[in-house]
C-alpha positions as semicolon CSV with decimal commas, in nm:
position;residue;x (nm);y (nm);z (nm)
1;X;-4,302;-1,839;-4,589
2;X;-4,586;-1,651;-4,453
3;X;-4,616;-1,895;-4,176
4;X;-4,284;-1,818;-4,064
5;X;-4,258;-1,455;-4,072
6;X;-4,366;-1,395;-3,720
7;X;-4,150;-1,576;-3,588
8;X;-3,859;-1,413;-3,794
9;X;-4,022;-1,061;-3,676
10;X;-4,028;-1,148;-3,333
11;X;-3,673;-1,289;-3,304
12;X;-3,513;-1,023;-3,450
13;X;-3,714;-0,836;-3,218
14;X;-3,614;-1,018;-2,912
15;X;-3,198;-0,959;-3,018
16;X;-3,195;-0,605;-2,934
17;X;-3,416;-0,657;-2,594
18;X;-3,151;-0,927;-2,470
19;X;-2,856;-0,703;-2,600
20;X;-3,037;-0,414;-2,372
21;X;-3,077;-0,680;-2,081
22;X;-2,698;-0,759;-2,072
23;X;-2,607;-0,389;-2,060
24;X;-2,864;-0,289;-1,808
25;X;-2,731;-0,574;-1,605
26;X;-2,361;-0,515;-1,691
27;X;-2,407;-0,145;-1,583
28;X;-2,575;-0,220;-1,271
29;X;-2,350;-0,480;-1,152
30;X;-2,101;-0,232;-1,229
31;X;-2,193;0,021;-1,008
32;X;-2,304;-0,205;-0,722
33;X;-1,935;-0,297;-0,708
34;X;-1,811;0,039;-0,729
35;X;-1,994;0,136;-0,445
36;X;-1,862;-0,181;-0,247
37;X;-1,520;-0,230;-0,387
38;X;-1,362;-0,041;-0,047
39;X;-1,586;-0,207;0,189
40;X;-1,499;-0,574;0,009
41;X;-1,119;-0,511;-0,024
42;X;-0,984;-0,640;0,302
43;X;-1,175;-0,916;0,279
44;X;-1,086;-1,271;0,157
45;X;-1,352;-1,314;-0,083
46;X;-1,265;-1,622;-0,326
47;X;-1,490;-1,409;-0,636
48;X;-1,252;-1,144;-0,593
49;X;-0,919;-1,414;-0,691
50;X;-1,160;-1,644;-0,938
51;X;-1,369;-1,327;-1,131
52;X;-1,229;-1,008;-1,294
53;X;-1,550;-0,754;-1,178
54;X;-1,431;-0,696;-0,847
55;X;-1,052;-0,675;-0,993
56;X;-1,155;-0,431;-1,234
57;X;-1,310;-0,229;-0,971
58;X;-1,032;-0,190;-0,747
59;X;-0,772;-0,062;-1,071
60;X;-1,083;0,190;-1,125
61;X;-1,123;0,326;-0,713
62;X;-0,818;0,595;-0,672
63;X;-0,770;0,496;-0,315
64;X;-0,723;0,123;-0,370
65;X;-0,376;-0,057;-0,470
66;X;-0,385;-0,387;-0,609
67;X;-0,151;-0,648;-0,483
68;X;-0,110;-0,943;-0,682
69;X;0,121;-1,242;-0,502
70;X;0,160;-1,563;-0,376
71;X;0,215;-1,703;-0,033
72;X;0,447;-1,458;0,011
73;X;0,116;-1,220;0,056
74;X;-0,074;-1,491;0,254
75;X;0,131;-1,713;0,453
76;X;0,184;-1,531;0,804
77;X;-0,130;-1,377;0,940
78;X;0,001;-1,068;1,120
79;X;-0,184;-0,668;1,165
80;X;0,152;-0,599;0,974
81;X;0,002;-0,729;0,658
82;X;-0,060;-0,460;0,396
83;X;-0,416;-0,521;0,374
84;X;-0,467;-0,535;0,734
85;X;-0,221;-0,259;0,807
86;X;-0,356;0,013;0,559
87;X;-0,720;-0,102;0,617
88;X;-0,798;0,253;0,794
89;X;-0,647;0,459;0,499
90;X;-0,409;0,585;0,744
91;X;-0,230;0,779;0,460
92;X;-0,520;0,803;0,190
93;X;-0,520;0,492;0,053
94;X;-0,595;0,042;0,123
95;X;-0,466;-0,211;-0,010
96;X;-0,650;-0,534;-0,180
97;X;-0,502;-0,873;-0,228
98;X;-0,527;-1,085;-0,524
99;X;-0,290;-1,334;-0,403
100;X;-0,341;-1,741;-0,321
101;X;-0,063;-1,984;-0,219
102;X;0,130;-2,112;-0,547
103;X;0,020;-1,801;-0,759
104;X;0,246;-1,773;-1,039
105;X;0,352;-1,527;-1,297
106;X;0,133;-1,712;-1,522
107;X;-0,182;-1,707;-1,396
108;X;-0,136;-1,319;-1,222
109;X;-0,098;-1,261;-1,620
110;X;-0,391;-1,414;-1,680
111;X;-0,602;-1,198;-1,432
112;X;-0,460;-0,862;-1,542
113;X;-0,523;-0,953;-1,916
114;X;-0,919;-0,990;-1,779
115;X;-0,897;-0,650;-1,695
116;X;-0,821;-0,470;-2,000
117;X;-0,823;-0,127;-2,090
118;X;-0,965;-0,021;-1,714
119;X;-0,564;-0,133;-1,654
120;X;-0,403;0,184;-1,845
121;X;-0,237;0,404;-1,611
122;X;-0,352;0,215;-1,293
123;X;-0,074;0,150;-1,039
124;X;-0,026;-0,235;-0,956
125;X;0,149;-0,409;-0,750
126;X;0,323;-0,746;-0,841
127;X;0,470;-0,959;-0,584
128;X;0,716;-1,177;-0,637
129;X;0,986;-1,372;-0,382
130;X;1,281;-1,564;-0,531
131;X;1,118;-1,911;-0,464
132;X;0,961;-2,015;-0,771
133;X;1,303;-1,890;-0,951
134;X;1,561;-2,100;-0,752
135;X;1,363;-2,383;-0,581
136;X;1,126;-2,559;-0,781
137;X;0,933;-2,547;-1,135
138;X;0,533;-2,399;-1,100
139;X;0,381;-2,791;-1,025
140;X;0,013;-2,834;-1,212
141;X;-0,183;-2,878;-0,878
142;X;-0,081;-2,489;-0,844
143;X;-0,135;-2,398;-1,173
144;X;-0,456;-2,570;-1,185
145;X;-0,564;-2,448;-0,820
146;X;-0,598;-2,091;-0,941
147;X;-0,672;-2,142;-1,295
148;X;-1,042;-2,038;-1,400
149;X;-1,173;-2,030;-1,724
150;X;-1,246;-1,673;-1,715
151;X;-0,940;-1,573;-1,728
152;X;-0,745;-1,814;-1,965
153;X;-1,056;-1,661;-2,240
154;X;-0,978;-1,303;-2,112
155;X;-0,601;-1,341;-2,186
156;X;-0,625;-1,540;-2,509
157;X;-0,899;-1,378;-2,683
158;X;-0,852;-1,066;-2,597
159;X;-0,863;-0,781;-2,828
160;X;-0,615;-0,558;-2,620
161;X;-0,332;-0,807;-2,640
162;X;-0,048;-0,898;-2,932
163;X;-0,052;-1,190;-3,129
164;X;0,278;-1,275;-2,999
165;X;0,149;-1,207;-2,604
166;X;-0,122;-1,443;-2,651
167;X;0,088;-1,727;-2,866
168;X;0,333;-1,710;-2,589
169;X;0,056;-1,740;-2,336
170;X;-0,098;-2,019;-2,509
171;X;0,247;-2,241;-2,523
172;X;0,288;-2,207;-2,123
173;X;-0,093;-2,313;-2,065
174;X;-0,063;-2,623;-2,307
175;X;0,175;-2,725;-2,025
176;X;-0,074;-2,792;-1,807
177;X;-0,326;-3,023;-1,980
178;X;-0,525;-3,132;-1,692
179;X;-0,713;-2,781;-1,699
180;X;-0,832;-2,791;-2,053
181;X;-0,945;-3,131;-2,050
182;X;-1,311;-3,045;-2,030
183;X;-1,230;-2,713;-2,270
184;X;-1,147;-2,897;-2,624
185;X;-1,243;-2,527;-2,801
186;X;-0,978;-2,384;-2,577
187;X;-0,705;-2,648;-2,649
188;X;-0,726;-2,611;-3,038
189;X;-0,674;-2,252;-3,004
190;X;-0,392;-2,294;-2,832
191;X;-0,281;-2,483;-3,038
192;X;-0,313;-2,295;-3,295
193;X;-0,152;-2,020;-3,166
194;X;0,149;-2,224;-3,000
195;X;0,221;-2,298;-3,388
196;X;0,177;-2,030;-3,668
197;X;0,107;-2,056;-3,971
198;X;-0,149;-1,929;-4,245
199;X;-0,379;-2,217;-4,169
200;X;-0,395;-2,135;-3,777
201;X;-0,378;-1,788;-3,802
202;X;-0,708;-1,832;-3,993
203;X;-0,850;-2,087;-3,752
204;X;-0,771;-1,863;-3,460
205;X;-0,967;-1,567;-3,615
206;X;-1,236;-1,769;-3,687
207;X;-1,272;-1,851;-3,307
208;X;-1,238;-1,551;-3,187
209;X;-1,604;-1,447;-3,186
210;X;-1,716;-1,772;-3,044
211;X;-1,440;-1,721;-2,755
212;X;-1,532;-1,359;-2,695
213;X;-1,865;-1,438;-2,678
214;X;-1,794;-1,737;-2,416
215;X;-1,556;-1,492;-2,249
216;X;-1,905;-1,212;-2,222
217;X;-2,114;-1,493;-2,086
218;X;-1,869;-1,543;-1,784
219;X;-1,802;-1,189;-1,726
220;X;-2,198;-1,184;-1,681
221;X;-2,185;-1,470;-1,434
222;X;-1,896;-1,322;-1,240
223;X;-2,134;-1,006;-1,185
224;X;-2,380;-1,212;-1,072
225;X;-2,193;-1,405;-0,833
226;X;-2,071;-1,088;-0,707
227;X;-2,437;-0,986;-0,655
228;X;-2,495;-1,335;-0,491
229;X;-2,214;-1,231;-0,255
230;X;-2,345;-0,918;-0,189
231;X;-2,721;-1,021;-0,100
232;X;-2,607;-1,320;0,120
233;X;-2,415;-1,070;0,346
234;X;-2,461;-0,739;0,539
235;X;-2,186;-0,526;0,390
236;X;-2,157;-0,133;0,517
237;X;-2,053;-0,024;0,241
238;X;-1,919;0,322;0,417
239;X;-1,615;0,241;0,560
240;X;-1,412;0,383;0,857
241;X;-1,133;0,638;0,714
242;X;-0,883;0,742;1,001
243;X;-0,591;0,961;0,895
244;X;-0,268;0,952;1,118
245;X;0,085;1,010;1,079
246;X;0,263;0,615;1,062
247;X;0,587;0,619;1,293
248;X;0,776;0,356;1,088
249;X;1,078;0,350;1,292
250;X;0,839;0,253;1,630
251;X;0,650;0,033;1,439
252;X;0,932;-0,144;1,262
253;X;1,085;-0,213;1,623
254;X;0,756;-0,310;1,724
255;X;0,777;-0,577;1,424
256;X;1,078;-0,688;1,505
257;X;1,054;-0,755;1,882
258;X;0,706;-0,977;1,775
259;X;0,911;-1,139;1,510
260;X;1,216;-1,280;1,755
261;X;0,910;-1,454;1,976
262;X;0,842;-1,633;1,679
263;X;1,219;-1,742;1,603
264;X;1,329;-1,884;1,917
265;X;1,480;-2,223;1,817
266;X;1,767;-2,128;1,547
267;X;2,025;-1,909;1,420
268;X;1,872;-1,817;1,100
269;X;1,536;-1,643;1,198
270;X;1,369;-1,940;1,058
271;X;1,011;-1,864;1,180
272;X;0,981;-2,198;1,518
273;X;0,728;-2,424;1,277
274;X;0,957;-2,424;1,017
275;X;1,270;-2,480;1,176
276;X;1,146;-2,914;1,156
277;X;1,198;-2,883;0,797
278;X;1,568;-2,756;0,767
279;X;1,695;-2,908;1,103
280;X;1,815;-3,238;0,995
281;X;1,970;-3,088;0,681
282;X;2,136;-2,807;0,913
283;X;2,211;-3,119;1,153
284;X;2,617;-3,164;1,019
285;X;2,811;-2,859;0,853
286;X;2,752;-2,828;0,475
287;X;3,048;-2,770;0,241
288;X;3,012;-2,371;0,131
289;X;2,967;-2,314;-0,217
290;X;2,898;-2,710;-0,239
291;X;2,528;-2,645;-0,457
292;X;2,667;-2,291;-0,614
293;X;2,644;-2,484;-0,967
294;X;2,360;-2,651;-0,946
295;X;2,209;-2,348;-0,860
296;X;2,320;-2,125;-1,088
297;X;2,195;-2,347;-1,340
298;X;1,858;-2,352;-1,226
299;X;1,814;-1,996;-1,211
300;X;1,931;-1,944;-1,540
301;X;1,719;-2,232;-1,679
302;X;1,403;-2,122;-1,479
303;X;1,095;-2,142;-1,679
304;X;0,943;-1,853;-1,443
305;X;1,116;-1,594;-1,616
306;X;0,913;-1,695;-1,958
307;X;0,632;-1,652;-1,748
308;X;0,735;-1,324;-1,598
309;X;0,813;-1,189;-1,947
310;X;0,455;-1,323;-2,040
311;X;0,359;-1,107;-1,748
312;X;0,559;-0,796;-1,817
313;X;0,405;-0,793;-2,199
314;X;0,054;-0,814;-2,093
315;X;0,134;-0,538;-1,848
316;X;0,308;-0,333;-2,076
317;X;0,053;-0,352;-2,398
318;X;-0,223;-0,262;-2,145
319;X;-0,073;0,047;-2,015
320;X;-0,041;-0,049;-1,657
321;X;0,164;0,120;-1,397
322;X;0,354;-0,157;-1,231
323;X;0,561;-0,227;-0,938
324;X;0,768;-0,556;-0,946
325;X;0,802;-0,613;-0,585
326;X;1,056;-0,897;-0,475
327;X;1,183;-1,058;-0,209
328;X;1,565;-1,079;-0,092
329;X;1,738;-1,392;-0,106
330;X;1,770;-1,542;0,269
331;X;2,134;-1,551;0,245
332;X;2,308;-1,662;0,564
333;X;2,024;-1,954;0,531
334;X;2,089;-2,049;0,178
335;X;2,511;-2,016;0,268
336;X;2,463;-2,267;0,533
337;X;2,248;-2,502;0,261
338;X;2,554;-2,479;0,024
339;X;2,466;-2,189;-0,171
340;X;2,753;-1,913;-0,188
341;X;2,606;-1,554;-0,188
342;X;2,766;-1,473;-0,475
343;X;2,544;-1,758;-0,659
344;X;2,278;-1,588;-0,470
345;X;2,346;-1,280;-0,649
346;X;2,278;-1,480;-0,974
347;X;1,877;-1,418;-0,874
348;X;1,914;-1,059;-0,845
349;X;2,121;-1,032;-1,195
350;X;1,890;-1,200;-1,388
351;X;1,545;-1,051;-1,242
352;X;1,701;-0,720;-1,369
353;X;1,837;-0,811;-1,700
354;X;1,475;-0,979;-1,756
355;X;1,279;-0,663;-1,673
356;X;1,504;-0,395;-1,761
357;X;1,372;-0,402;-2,166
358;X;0,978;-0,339;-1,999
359;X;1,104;-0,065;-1,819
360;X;0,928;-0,142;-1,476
361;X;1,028;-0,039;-1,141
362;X;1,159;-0,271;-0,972
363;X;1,249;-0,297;-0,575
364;X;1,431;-0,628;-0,504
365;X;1,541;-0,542;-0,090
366;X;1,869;-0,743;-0,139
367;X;2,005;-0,489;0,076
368;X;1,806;-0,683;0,361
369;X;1,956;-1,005;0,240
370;X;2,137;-1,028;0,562
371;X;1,884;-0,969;0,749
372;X;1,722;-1,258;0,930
373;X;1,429;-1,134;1,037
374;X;1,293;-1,034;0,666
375;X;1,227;-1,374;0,595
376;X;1,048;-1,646;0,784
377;X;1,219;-1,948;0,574
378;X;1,448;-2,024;0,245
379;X;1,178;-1,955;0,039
380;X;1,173;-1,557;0,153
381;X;0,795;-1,568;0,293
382;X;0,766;-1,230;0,407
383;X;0,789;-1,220;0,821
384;X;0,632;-0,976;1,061
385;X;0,955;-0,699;1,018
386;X;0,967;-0,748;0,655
387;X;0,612;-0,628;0,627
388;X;0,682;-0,326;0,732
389;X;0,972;-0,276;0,509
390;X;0,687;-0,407;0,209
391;X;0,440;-0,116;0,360
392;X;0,647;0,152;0,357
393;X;0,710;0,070;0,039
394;X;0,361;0,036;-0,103
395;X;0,309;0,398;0,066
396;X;0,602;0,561;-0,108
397;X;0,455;0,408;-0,412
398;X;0,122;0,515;-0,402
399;X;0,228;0,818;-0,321
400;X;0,496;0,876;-0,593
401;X;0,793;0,889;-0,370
402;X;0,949;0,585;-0,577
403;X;0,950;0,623;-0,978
């Protein structure tokens, strides 16, 4: 026993050094990122979608407004983007993305349950269009393109969060086996959770250290890619602030003049590289109303909205300040596809009836519905006008015009 005593001695010794280690490294990645978070922000920096550090840094800088979308964010590259168009804190504030094609409600819940308390009364955005509700079920190759281990452990083991948050988030990520495959820790608690009981409830409390430990360890390795990012390129970190007065009504006819260049081959304001895809089906008249009840169906049946609510709880428990941000429905293009606009409307009735218990704001545009040039395609992609509809509104928000 003697023997063994220095050894003993010297590793309870070494447990408080290490413990010091991780919190002197924790506290300067920390600041690092604070001090770079503005100068990173319009950037598209994969760390900043994949890790929560720089996240949590942006919901912590007062002149930064997260944005967190899908394609609808991404897919036309145009000055009139938010990030792009506020990147001079024209009116005291930027915007950052945290948005990748086939982001869903899911997976944005995921990234804000990473952030935890640093959430609480932090204004976010949340982008959503009317795609993934009406079109098509979230596929696992986009699920599994922006899922990261990170943050499924952030949103299930975190301390912040209900049971009943995290058993619902466990069910929808079972769904999608193909990402816990090389995680078999992960897919028991889920399990467990996705079915309570005495015997699970135990089993998941029992995990939770290990997970929240596992969940430490990659917050420390997110830092330190961050840090990796940091050192491998020559950020200023003292960025260009230029205050001016925005003419919205010049720049939105500005918008809309570049927009009609782009829409020069149909009726519908179809953006020219998209028209291939509807032209055929547009090629003979379509009986109207012909898919209104196949539609409605869909929308009603939509497993998106479990996701949203999934979304709206995590949101809600950690105190955020949230604005659901949708798209209109692209009406005269869905009418010619069969779809009545009073099916159309079924969209806009259900969105509200889903978040109206969270008590949200929520901005949906279906006033612009009729519009042509808000949308580039069916799916409501946001087009070079419509931005500037979107940046206005981020303004008014960020600025408490809109409650």
């Amino acid at each position: 026993m003697m023997k063994r005593t220095p050894h003993l001695t010297a590793g309870i010794i070494s447990v408080p050094i290490l413990v010091a280690a991780m919190l002197g490294f924790n506290f300067y990645a920390e600041s690092l990122e604070s001090k770079y978070i503005n100068a990173l922000a319009p950037l598209d920096i994969r760390q900043a979608r994949n890790g929560s550090a720089l996240q949590r840094a942006a919901v912590q800088q007062p002149d930064l407004l997260p944005i967190y979308g899908s394609s609808e964010i991404t897919m036309v590259a145009t000055d009139y983007q938010a990030n792009i168009f506020f990147q001079s804190y024209p009116t005291g504030f930027a915007v950052i993305d945290i948005a990748n094609l086939g982001m869903s409600s899911i997976t944005m819940a995921q990234n804000l349950a990473a952030l935890g308390p640093a959430l609480k009364g932090r204004k976010v955005v949340i982008s959503i269009t009317p795609a993934p509700f009406t079109m098509g079920a979230l596929s696992e190759q986009y699920y599994a393109g922006n899922y990261t281990r990170l943050h499924a452990y952030e949103i299930i083991f975190s301390p912040y969060l209900s049971l009943d948050t995290k058993s619902a988030a466990a069910k929808r990520m079972l769904d999608f086996p193909s990402t816990l495959q090389a995680d078999p820790f992960l897919k028991l608690t889920l399990a467990a959770l996705n079915k309570p009981s005495l015997p699970t409830r135990m089993f998941y409390y029992i995990a939770w250290p290990f997970g929240e430990l596992q969940a430490i360890v990659m917050r420390l390795q997110d830092h330190a890619a961050v840090i990796a990012y940091l050192q491998a390129h020559s950020i200023n970190p003292d960025i260009q602030r230029e205050a001016r007065t925005i003419d919205w009504s010049g720049t939105l006819t500005a918008a809309l003049e570049e927009q009609k260049m782009h829409t020069l081959n149909n009726p519908y304001g179809v953006e020219d590289t998209k028209w291939k895809n509807y032209e055929n089906l547009l090629s003979s008249p379509i009986v109207p109303g012909l898919g209104d009840n196949r539609f409605i169906r869909y929308v009603q049946g939509a497993r998106e909205w479990d996701d949203l609510k999934i979304l709206l709880s995590v949101l809600q428990e950690l105190g955020a300040k949230p604005l659901i941000l949708s798209r209109p429905m692209n009406i005269h293009l869905w009418e010619a596809l069969g779809v009545s606009e009073q099916a159309q409307n079924t969209f806009y009735t259900k969105l509200h009836d889903v978040t109206g218990p969270y008590n949200v704001l929520v901005i949906d545009y279906r006033e612009y519905g009729t519009d042509i040039y808000f949308s580039i395609d069916q799916a409501s992609h946001t087009s070079r006008k419509g931005w500037v509809y979107v940046d206005q509104t981020l303004d008014n928000f960020f600025h408490g015009r809109i409650h």
